[in-house]
C-alpha positions in Angstrom: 0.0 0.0 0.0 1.4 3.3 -1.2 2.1 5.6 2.1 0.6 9.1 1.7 3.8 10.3 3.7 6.3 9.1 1.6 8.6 8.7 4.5 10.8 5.7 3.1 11.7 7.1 0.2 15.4 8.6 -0.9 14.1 11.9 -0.4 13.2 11.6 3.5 16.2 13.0 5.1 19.5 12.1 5.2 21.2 8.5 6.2 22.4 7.2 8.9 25.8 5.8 8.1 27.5 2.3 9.0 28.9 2.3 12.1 27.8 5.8 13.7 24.6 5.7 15.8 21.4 7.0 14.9 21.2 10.7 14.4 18.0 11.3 12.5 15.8 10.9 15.2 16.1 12.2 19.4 16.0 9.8 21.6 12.4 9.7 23.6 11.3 8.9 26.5 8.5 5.9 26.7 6.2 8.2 28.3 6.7 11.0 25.7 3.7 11.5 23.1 5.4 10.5 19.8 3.4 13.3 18.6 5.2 15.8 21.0 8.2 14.0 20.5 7.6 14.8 16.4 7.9 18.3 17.3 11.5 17.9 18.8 14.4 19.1 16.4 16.8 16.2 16.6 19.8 18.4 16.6 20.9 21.0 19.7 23.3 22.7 18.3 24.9 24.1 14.6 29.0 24.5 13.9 30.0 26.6 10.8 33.0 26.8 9.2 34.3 30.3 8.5 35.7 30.9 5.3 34.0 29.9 2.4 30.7 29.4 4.8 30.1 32.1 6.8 32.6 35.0 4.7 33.2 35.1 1.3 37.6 34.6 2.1 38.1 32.5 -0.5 39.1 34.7 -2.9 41.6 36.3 -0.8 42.5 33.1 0.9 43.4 32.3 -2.7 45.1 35.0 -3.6 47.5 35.3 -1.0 48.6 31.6 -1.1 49.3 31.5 -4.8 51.6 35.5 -4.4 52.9 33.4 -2.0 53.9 30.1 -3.7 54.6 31.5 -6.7 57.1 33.4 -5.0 58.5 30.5 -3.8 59.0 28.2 -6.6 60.9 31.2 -8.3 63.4 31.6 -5.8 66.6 30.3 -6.1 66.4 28.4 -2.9 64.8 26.3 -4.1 66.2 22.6 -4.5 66.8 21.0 -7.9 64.2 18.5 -8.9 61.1 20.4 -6.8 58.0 20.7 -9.1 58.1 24.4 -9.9 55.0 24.6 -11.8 52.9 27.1 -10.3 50.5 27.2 -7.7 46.8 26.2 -8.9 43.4 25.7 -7.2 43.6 21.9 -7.4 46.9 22.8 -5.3 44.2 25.4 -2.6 42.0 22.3 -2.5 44.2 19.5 -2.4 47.5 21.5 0.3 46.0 24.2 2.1 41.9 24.6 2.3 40.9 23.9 5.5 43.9 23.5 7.4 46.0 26.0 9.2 48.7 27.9 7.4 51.8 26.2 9.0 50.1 22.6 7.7 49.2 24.2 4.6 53.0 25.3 3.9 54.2 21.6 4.8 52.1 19.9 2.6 52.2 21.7 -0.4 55.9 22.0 -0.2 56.2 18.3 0.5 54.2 17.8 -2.6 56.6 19.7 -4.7 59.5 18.0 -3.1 60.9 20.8 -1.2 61.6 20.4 2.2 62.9 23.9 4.7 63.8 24.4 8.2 60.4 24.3 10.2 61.4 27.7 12.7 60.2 29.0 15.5 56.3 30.6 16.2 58.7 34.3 16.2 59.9 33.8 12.2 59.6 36.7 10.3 57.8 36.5 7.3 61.1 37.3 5.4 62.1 33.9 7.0 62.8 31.3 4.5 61.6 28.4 7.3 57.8 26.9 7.2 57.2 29.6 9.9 58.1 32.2 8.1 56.2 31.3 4.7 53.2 30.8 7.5 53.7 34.8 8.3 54.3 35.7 4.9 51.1 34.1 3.9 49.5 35.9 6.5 50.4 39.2 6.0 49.5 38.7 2.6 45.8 37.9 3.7 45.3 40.9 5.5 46.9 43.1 3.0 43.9 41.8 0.9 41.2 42.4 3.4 42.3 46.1 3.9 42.0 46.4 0.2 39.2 44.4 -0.9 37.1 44.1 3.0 35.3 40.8 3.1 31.3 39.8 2.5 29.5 37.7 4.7 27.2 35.5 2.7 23.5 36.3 3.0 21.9 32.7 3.1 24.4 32.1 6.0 23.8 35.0 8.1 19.6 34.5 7.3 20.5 31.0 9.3 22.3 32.5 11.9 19.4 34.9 12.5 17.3 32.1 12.4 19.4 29.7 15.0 19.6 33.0 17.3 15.9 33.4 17.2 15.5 29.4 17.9 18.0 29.3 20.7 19.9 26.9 18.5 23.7 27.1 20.0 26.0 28.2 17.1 30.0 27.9 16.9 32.4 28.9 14.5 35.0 26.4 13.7 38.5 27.9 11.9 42.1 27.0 11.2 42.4 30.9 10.7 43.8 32.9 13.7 42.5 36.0 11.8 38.8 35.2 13.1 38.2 38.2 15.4 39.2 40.5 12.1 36.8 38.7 9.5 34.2 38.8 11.7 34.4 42.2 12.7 35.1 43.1 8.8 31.7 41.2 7.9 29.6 42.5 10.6 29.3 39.6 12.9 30.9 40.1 16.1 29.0 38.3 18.7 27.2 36.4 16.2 28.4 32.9 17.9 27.8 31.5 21.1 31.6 29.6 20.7 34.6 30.5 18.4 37.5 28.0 17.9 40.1 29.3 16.2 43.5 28.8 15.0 44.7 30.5 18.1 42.3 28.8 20.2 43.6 25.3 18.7 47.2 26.7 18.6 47.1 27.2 22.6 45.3 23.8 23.3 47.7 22.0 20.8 44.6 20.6 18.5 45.7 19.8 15.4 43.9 21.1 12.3 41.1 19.2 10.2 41.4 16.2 8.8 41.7 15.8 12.5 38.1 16.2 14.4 39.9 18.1 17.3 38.5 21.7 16.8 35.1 20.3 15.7 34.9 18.2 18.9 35.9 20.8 21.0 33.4 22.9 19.8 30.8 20.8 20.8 32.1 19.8 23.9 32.3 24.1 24.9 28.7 23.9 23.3 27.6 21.1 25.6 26.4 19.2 22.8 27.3 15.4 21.7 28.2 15.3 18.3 25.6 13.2 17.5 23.0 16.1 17.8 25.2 18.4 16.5 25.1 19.6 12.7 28.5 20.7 10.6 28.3 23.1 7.8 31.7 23.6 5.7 33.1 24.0 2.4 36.2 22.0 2.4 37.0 18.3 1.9 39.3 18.4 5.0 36.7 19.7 6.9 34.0 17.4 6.1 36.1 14.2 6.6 37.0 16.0 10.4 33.3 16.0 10.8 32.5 12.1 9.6 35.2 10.8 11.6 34.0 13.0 14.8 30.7 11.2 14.7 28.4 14.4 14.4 25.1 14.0 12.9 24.6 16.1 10.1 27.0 17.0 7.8 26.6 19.5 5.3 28.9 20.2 2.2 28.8 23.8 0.9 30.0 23.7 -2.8 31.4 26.8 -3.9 33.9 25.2 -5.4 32.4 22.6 -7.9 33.7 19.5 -5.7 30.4 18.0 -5.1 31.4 14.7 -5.5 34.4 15.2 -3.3 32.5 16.9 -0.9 30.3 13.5 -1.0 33.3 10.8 -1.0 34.7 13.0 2.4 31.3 12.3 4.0 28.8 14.9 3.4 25.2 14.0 4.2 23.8 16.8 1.8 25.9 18.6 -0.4 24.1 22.2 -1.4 25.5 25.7 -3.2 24.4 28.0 -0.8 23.3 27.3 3.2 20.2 29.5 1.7 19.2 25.9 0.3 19.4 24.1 3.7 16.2 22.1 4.9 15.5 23.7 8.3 13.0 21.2 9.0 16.2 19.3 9.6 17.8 21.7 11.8 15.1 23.4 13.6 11.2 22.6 14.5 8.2 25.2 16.0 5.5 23.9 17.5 2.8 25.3 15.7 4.8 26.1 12.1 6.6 24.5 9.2 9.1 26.8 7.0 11.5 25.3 4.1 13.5 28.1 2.4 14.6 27.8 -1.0 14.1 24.7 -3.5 16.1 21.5 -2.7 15.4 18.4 -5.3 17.1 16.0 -3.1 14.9 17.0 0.0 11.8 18.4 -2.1 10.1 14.9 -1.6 10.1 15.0 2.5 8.5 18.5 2.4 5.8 17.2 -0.3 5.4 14.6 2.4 5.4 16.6 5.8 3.2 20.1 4.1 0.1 17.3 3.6 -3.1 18.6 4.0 -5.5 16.4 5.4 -8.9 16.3 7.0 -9.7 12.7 8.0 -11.4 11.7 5.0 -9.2 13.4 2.2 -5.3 14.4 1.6 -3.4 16.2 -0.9 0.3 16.5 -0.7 2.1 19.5 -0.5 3.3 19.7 -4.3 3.9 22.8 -6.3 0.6 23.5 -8.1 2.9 23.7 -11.6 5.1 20.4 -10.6 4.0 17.4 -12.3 5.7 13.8 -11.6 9.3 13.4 -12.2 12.6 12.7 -10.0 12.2 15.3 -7.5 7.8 15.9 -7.5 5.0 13.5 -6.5 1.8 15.2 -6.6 -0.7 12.6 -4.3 -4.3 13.0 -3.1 -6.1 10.4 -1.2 -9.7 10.0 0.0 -9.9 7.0 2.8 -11.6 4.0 1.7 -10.1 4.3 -1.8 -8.1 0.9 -2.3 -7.3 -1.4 -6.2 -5.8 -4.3 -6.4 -3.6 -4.5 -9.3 -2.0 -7.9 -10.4 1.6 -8.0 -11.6 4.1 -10.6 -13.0 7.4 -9.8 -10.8 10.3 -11.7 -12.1 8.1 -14.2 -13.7 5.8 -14.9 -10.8 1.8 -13.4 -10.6 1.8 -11.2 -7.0 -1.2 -8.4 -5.7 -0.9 -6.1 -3.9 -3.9 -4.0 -2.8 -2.8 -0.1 -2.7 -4.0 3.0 -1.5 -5.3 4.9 -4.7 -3.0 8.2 -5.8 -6.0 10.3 -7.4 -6.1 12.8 -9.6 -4.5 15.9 -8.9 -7.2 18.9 -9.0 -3.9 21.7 -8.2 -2.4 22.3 -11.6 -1.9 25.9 -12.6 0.7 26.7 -14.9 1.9 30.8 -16.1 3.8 32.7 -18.4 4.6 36.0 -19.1 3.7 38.0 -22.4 3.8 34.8 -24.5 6.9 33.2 -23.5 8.1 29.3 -22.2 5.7 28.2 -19.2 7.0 28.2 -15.6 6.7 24.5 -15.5 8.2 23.9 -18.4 11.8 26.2 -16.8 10.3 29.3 -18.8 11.0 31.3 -15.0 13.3 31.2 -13.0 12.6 30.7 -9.2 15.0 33.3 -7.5 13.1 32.9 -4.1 10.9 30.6 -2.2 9.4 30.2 1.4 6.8 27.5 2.2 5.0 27.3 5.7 2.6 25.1 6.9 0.7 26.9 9.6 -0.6 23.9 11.7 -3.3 26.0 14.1 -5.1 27.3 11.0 -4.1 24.2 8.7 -3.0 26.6 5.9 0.1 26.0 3.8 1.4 29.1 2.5 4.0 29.8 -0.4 6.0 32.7 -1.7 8.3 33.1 -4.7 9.6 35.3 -7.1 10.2 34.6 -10.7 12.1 36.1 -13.3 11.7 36.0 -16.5 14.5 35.6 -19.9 13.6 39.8 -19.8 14.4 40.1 -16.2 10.5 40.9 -15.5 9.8 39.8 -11.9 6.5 38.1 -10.7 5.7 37.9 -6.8 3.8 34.7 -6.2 1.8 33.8 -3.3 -0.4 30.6 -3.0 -2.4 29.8 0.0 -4.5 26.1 -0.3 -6.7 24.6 2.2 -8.5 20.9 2.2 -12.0 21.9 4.3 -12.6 20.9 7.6 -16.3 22.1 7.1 -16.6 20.1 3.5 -14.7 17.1 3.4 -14.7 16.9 0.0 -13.8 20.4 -0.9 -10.1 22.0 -1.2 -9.1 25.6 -2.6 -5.7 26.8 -4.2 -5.6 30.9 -4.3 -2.8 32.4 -6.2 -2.1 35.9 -5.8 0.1 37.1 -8.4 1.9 40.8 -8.6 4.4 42.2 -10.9 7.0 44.0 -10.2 8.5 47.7 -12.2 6.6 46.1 -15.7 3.0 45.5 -17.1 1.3 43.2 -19.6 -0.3 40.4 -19.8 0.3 37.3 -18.1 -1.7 33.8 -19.4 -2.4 31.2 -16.8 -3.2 27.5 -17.7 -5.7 25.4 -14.9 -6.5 21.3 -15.3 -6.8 18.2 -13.5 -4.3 15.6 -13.8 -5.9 11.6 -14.7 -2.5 10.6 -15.8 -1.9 9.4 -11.9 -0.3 6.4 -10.7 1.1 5.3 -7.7 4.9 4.7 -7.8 6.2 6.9 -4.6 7.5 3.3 -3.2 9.4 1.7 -6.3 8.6 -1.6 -4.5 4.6 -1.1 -5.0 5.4 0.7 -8.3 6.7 -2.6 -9.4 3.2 -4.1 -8.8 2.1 -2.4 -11.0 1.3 1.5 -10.7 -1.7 2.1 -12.8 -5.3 1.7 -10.9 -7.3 4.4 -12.9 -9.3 4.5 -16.4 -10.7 7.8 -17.6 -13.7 8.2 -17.7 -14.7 11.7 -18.6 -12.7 14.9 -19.1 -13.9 17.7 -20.3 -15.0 21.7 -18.9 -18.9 22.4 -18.8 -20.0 26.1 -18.2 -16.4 26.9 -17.2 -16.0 23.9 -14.6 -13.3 21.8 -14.9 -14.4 18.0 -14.9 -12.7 14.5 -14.8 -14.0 11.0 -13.5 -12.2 7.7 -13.1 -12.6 4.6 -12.2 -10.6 2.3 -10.2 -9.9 -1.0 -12.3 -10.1 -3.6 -9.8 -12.6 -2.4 -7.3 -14.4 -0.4 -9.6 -15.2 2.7 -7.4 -15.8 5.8 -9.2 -14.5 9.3 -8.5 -15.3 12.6 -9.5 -12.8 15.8 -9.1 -14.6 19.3 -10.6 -12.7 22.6 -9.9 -13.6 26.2 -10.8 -11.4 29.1 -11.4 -11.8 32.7 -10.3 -10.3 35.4 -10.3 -10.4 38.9 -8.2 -8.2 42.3 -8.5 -7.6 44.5 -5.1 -10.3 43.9 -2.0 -11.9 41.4 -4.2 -13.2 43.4 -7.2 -14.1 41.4 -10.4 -11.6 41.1 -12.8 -12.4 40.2 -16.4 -10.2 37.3 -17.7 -10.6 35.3 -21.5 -10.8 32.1 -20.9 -11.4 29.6 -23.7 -10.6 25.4 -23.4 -7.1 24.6 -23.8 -5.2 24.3 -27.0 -5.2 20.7 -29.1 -1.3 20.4 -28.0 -2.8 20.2 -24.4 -5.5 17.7 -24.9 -6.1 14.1 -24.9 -7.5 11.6 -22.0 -4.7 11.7 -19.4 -3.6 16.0 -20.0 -3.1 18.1 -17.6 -4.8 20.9 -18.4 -8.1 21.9 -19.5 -8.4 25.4 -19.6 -6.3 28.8 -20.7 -6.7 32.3 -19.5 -5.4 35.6 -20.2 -5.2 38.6 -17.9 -3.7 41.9 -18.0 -1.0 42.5 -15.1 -0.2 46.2 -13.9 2.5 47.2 -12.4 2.0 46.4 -8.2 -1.6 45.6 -8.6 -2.2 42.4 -7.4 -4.2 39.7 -9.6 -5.5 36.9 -7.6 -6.8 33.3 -9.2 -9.2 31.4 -6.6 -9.4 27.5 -7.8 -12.1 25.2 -5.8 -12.1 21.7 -6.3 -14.4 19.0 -4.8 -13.4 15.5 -4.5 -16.4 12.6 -4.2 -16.2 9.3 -4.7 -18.8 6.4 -5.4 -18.1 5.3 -1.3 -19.8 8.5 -0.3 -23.0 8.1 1.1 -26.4 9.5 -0.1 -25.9 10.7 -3.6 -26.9 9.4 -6.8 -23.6 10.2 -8.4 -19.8 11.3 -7.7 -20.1 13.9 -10.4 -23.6 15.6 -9.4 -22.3 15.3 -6.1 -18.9 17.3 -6.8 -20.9 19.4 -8.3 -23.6 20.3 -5.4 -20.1 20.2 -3.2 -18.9 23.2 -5.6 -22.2 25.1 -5.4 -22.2 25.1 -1.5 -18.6 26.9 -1.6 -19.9 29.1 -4.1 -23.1 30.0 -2.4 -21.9 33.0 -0.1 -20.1 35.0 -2.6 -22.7 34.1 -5.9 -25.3 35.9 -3.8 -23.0 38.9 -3.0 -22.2 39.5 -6.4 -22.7 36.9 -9.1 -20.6 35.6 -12.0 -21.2 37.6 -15.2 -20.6 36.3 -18.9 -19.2 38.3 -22.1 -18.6 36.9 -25.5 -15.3 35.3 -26.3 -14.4 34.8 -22.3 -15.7 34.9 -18.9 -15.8 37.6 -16.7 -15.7 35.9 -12.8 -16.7 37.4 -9.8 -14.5 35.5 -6.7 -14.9 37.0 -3.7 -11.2 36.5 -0.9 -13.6 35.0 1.9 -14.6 32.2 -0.5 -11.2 31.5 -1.6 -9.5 31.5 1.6 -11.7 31.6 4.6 -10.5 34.4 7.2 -12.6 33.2 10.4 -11.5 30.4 13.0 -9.2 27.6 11.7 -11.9 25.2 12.7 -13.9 26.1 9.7 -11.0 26.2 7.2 
């Protein structure tokens, strides 16, 4: 039986590996509600790494070790038979990243085959010792600060803000002994509860990362076991420090395009910005659940955990434009809706009786002023914020879009799945553009080409349970029935589409079926619509969709049922100011408090 969860699947969180305990989930207590104990953040506390994670260093980092070595290889000090080819970022990576600047200067010189005099901690930088080259390089650093400053990166101080505001105990972890200045340089002083440094590690005698030392000790002034802890860094060195300290969440930051080295060193996740971090991994609320940014690998568990349910019916929290592929599963569920479906599996007959994925009443599709559809990578998503409000049982989204003209498109979609009508949901999209005007063309549907295959073991058993049985729009509603192939139970899904300008006003729209390109029995969509955008005015599109199947009691068909279902919804705002008609279109009348209701969550 397909679970309407998804929890199983790749896209649930990250691994536990061989040999480390269990980090994914907190230990509870027997007498703990596993409810309550699903609120619980499994992690206590957050260690970043500085450069390349929390400032923007790199560059400088960079630049000061290759005026360095380049220096180097062209003295005449140099031995015969060293390497003198100069210094490269496979070099950065491979000698110096991560690791303090003494180590750094061993091991790239030892990988060139020159071997110097390792000095004392008091070497000038005009010293031609290991020491020295270690003051050299850092005077060269901080020449480049003073003459280029340093940036923090947004997405990391966003999660700073965000661990501050969650209590979450933060620590910086660093082979630099220059922390105190970047910080300062970047606005951050005071930004971490803990700060282990290369001074910090140079007094305690911890050596530098591939070595856990620092990280450990961070936790242990955090008063945190690694196991609950979470490690954010950049560089290979760093990440292997982190895998072999046991801590429970390891993040690889790749600025550097090293993904798969980030990987082999032991990375859980491996992302390009911390902007793109699941904080449902890292931090929980009791009454709200926020993901930032789009994450394929992870886009699967918040499909799963922004359900909306009501007892009898459940839609997962898929994007309205996503359709079924490696990272989207769009799922809705009514209880009682089981098929059987027989398979041959390796030669052998096997049933397995499943849980039927239905068809999906979100899609809604857009493009600007003629050009490629959002779904189809037409816009580009620069932002995104999802939130599942649990009190009110709303799920929330905002994005922006950009265009191949650089026109911008605020988008904000709220959707409920009625407490008060079991079988009715609503999608409102508001949508508002930004410094530009024209006309925007939305596309609406219901998707029958459904099948279950969240679990490829089920899928395998064969993922189809539905036939077609009608699809088509009547009077503007969008309509599709099915019918389960085993245990022949029939479901209706109709939707309507509104849409309203500022405090609810009618807007006028053209609306017409959707092109032959988009038909046949299993397309998505069904109908096309084209409204004029102005600059900061916002456009809002109301869809209400009623689910009924042939289980239901006391109706004399799924489809005249959806259908009275819509109606009802309808009611309240038809008698306030009903739906006119002009030729060529529709003009709709949708009034806010029938899209989304505003009163107690109860009735939501």
């Amino acid at each position: 039986m397909e679970p309407e969860a998804g929890v199983g699947s790749p896209q649930a969180g990250p691994a536990t590996r061989p040999g480390r305990p269990d980090t994914v989930s907190p230990t509870v207590s027997p007498t703990v509600s596993p409810t309550v104990a699903g609120t619980v953040s499994p992690f206590d506390a957050v260690i970043l790494d500085l450069d390349g994670v929390v400032a923007d260093t790199a560059s400088a980092h960079r630049a000061a070790w290759k005026h360095l070595f380049d220096a180097v290889l062209a003295d005449p000090r140099v031995p015969p038979g060293a390497v003198l080819r100069p210094f490269t970022d496979g070099d950065y990576v491979a000698s110096v990243d991560g690791r303090p600047r003494v180590q750094g200067v061993e091991m790239f010189l030892r990988s060139r085959g020159i071997e110097l005099p390792h000095g004392t901690p008091s070497d000038p930088p005009e010293a031609w010792t290991v020491r020295g080259l270690g003051a050299a390089k850092n005077a060269l650093f901080l020449d480049e600060l003073r003459r280029h400053g340093v940036q923090a990166f947004p997405g990391t101080v966003e999660l700073i803000h965000r661990l501050q505001e969650s209590r979450v105990p933060c620590a910086l972890v660093t082979a630099s002994r220059n922390a105190a200045s970047v910080l300062a340089a970047a606005g951050l002083q005071g930004a971490f509860d803990v700060v282990v440094d290369g001074t910090v590690a140079g007094d305690l005698g911890l050596p530098g990362t591939p070595d856990p030392a620092t990280f450990l000790e961070a936790a242990r002034r955090l008063k945190a076991h690694p196991s609950r802890t979470v490690v954010i860094e950049d560089a290979t060195s760093g990440v292997a420090a982190a895998r072999d300290g046991g801590f429970g969440l390891i993040v690889g930051i790749d600025r550097a395009a090293q993904r798969a080295a980030l990987e082999r060193a032991g990375a859980d996740i491996v992302l390009d910005d911390v902007r793109e971090l699941d904080m449902g991994l890292v931090l929980t609320h009791r009454w709200h659940l926020i993901y930032e940014g789009f994450d394929p690998w992870h886009e699967g568990h918040r499909e799963a955990l922004t359900t909306l349910g009501n007892g009898r019916m459940a839609t997962r929290g898929a994007a309205p434009e996503s359709h079924a592929d490696a990272a989207h599963y769009p799922g809705t569920y009514l209880a009682g809706i089981y098929n059987r479906c027989p398979e041959l599996v390796r030669g052998e007959e096997a049933e397995g009786e499943h849980l039927v994925n239905l068809p999906n009443w979100l899609p809604l599709d857009l493009r600007l002023q003629a050009g490629p559809w959002w779904s189809e990578g037409g816009l580009t998503l620069l932002q995104q914020r999802r939130e599942l409000d649990l009190k009110r049982a709303l799920l929330s989204r905002r994005a922006v879009l950009e265009d191949a003209h650089g026109r911008r498109l605020d988008v904000h979609q709220r959707r409920i799945v009625s407490m008060a009508q079991p079988g009715l949901a609503l999608l409102e999209t508001t949508l508002t553009a930004r410094g530009w005007s024209g006309a925007v063309e939305i596309r609406t549907g219901i998707d029958a080409d459904v099948v279950n295959a969240n679990v490829p073991e089920d899928a395998a058993l064969g993922g189809r349970h539905l036939d077609v049985v009608d699809r088509r729009v009547r009077s503007g509603v969008e309509l599709v029935e099915v019918l389960t192939r085993q245990s022949c139970l029939r479901i209706a899904v109709a939707a309507t589409v509104g849409f309203t300008g500022p405090g609810g006003a009618p807007v006028e729209v053209a609306s017409s079926p959707a092109p032959d390109d988009a038909a046949g029995p299993r397309a998505r969509w069904l109908q096309h619509h084209v409204a004029a955008l102005a600059d900061g005015v916002p456009l809002t599109v109301c869809k209400t969709a009623a689910v009924v199947s042939s289980r239901d009691r006391a109706l004399s068909s799924p489809l005249s049922a959806a259908l009275a279902v819509l109606a009802r919804a309808a009611g309240a705002s038809h008698r306030r100011s009903p739906p006119t008609r002009r030729r060529g279109g529709r003009s709709w009348t949708c009034s806010a408090s029938t899209c989304m209701p505003t009163g107690r969550p109860s009735s939501s």
